[in-house]
N, C-alpha and C positions, 0 to 999 in steps of 0.2 A: 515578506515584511522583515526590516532589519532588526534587532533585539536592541534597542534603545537601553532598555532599564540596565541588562547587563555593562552596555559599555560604559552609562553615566553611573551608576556604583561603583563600576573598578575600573574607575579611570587612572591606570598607575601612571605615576608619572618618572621621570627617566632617572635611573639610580635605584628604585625599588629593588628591594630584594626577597624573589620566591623563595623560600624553605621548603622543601617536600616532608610533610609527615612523617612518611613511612620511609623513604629512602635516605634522604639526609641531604639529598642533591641541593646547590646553591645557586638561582639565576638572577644576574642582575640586569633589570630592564633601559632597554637603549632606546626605541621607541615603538610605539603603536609601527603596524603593516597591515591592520586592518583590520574588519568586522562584519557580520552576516548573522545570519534568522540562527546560528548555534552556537557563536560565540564570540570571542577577541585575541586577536591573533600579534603575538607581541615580537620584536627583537630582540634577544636575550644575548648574556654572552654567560658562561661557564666554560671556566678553567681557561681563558683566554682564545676559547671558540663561540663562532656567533649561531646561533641554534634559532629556528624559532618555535614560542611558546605560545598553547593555543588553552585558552579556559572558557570554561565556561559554568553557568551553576545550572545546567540539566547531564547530570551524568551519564543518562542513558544516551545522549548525545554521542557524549567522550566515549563511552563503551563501544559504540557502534563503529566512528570512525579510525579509534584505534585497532580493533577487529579488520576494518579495511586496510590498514597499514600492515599487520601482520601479514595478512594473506597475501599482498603485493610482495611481500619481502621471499615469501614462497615461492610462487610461480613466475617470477620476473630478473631474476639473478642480480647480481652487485648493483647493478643501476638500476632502479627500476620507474614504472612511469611517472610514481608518487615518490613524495620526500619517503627516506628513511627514519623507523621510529626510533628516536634514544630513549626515553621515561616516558614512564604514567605515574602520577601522583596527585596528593591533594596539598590546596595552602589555607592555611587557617590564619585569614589578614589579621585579623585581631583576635587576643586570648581569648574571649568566649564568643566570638562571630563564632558563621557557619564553616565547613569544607568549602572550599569551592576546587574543583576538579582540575585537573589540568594534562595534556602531555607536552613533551619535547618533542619534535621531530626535526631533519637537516632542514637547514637554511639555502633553498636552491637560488642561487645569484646569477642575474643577467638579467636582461631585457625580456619584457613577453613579447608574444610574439609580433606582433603589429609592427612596435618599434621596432625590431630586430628587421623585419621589413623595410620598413621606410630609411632605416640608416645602411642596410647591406644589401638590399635591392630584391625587387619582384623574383628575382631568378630561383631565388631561392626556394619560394613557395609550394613546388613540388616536393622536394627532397624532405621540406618539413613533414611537410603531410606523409610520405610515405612511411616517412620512420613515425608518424603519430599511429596511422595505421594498423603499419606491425603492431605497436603496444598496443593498440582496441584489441586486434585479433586476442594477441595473447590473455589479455584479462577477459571478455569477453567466452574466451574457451573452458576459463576457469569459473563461469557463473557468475561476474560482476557486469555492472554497466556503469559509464561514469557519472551519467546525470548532467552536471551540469557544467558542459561541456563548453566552453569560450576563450575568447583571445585572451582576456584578463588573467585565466589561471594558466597558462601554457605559457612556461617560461624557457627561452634557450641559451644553454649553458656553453659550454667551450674555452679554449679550442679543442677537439673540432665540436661546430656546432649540434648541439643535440635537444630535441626538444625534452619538457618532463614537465610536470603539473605540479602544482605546488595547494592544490585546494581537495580532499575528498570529501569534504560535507557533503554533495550530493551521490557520492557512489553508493550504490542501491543494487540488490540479489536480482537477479533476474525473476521477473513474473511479479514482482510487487512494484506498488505506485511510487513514481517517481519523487525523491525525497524533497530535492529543490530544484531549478529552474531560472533561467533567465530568458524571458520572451521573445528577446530576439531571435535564440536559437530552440525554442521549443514550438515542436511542432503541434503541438497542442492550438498554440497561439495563433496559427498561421492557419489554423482548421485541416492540418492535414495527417490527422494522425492520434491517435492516444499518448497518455502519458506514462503508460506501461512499461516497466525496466525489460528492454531486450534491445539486441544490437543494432536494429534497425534505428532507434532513439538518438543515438549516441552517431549515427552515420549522416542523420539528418542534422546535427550539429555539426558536425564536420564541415557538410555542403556549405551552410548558413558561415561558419568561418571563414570558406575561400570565397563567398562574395563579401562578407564584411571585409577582406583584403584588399576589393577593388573600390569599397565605401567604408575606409575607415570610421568617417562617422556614423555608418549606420542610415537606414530609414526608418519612416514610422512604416506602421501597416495602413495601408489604404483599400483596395478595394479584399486583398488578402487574396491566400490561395495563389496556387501553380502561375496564373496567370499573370499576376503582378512580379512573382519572385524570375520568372522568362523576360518578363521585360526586362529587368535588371540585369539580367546576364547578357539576353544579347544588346546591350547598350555599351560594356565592358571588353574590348578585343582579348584582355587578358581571360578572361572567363570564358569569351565562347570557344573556343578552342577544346574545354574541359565541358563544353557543356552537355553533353551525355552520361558523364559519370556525377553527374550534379544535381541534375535533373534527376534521374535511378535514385539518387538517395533521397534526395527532397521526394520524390514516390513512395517511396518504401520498397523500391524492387531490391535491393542488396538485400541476402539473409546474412550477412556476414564481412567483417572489412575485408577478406582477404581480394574478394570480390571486386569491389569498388578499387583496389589497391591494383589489380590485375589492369582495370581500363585506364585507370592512370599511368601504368606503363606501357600501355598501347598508343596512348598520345605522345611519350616520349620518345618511344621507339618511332613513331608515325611509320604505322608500318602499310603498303599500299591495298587497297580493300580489291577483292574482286567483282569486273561488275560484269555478269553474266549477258547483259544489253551487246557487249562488244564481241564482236563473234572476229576470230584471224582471218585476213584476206583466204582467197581460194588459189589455189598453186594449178599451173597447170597440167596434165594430165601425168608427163613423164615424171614432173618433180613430185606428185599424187604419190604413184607406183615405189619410187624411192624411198619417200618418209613413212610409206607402209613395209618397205622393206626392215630399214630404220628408226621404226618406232616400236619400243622397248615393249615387253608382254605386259598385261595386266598382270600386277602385281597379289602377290595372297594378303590377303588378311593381315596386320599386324600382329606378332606376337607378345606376350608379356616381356617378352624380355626386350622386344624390339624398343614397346610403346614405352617403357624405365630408358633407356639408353636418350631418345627423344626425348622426353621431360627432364631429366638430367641433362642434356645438353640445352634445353630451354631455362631453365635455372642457372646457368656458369653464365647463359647469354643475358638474361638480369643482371646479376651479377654484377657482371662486368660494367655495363651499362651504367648502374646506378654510382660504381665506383669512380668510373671515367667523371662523372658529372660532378662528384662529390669530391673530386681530387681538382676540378678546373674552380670550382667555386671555393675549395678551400684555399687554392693559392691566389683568388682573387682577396680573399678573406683578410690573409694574412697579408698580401703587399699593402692594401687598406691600411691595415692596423699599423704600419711600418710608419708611414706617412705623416 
């Protein structure tokens, strides 16, 4: 449910100017960016930067989602997958009105991600995802989940392109209920799953994101359940392709992104499967004799140091991988923008 009363109370309009209580800090409002079940989320500009300013009059709100900002600022380095927090304070509209709460956080600019799609092309839509990924794993390891997880809050910035969210109202501790939600990608909705914060949550919104990429507008639910959301994939060429790692999450089999991150580089790589049905022609006897002479010993066991050497070498071959893809679309990126 959206918070009504707050938005028609403090409906500021463009030129207002926040005063912080306690800090002194000055924002003058540019215009609304939006509103949800916890508050109003404004465009500010202080000191000739454009910031955005989020209030609301449930504090314990503000408390919780700034506590989610800090902790991202910890475990996620200079950029991380949430805005950055500049203030917490209170505005007191009129001399004997109430508080009303407020913080600052950066102002992440671009396209979400949908748009960013439809104007720089499909191609991209892995490379998003994997770096979306990476940031699940990493919050995810640190005991958050994001809740509610969608195109509308995944904004990509650049050059070069980089995804980053621009909403934590629903990021929620792991093992408590889910704060907020949007239907289409909660699996609650679609009967397949609790609303329990843990990474599996947050993976099944992921899924639900790469088929709203091949239905930007979305469907309703009909009959619900695995069944209908299989139709829609294999109707999509772009989807079935991934639909193993789509399907796993819409399951609930991933315990973790790094998981689901891994078979989406096995579709990039397409790497050839063995299939045990095909057995090698038969040689005949003298070339038998030879490739017995010629064929290497059964090798020992791997060592630790062997099995590091191979993992380390399968990581440089990521790597690389993801860099080559990420350097051919950045220079499509950039002739684009020349244009």
């Amino acid at each position: 449910m959206m918070n009504h009363t707050l938005k028609n109370q403090y409906n500021l309009r463009p030129g207002t100017i926040i005063s912080g209580k306690w800090h002194g800090n000055n924002y003058t409002i540019v215009k609304e960016l939006g509103y949800g079940a916890n508050g109003v989320v404004y465009l500010a500009k202080h000191k000739h930067t454009q910031v955005a300013l989020k209030m609301s009059d449930n504090g314990m709100s503000i408390t919780s989602e700034v506590n989610v900002l800090k902790s991202f600022a910890k475990v996620q380095g200079p950029q991380t997958l949430g805005p950055s927090l500049l203030d917490v304070d209170d505005w007191q509209c009129k001399q004997v009105g109430p508080l009303i709460s407020f913080y600052v956080m950066e102002y992440i600019q671009g396209p979400d991600f949908l748009s960013f799609l439809h104007h720089r092309g499909k191609s991209w839509t892995l490379v998003l995802f994997l770096q979306l990924l990476s940031d699940l794993e990493v919050l995810h390891e640190n005991g958050w989940v994001f809740g509610d997880l969608k195109p509308e809050n995944l904004i990509v910035t650049g050059p070069p392109p980089k995804i980053r969210c621009i909403d934590v109202g629903g990021t929620t501790m792991q093992g408590r209920a889910i704060k907020e939600f949007t239907e289409f990608y909660d699996r609650g909705y679609w009967g397949l799953g609790s609303r329990k914060a843990e990474p599996s949550y947050d993976l099944f919104a992921a899924a639900m994101i790469m088929i709203n990429s091949a239905y930007p507008k979305r469907f309703k639910k009909a009959s619900g359940g695995m069944l209908q959301l299989k139709e829609a994939i294999r109707q999509k060429p772009e989807l079935l392709k991934f639909e193993k790692a789509i399907v796993k999450a819409l399951q609930g089999h991933y315990s973790n992104a790094k998981q689901m991150r891994a078979d989406l580089l096995d579709v990039m790589v397409d790497k050839p499967s063995f299939d045990p049905s095909i057995q090698p022609k038969r040689a005949d006897s003298g070339a038998s004799v030879n490739s017995q002479k010629n064929k290497p010993k059964a090798g020992k066991p791997l060592t630790r140091q062997t099995y590091r050497k191979k993992k380390k070498k399968s990581g440089w071959t990521e790597f690389f991988i993801i860099a080559l893809v990420l350097g051919i679309l950045y220079a499509l990126y950039t002739f684009n923008k020349l244009l």
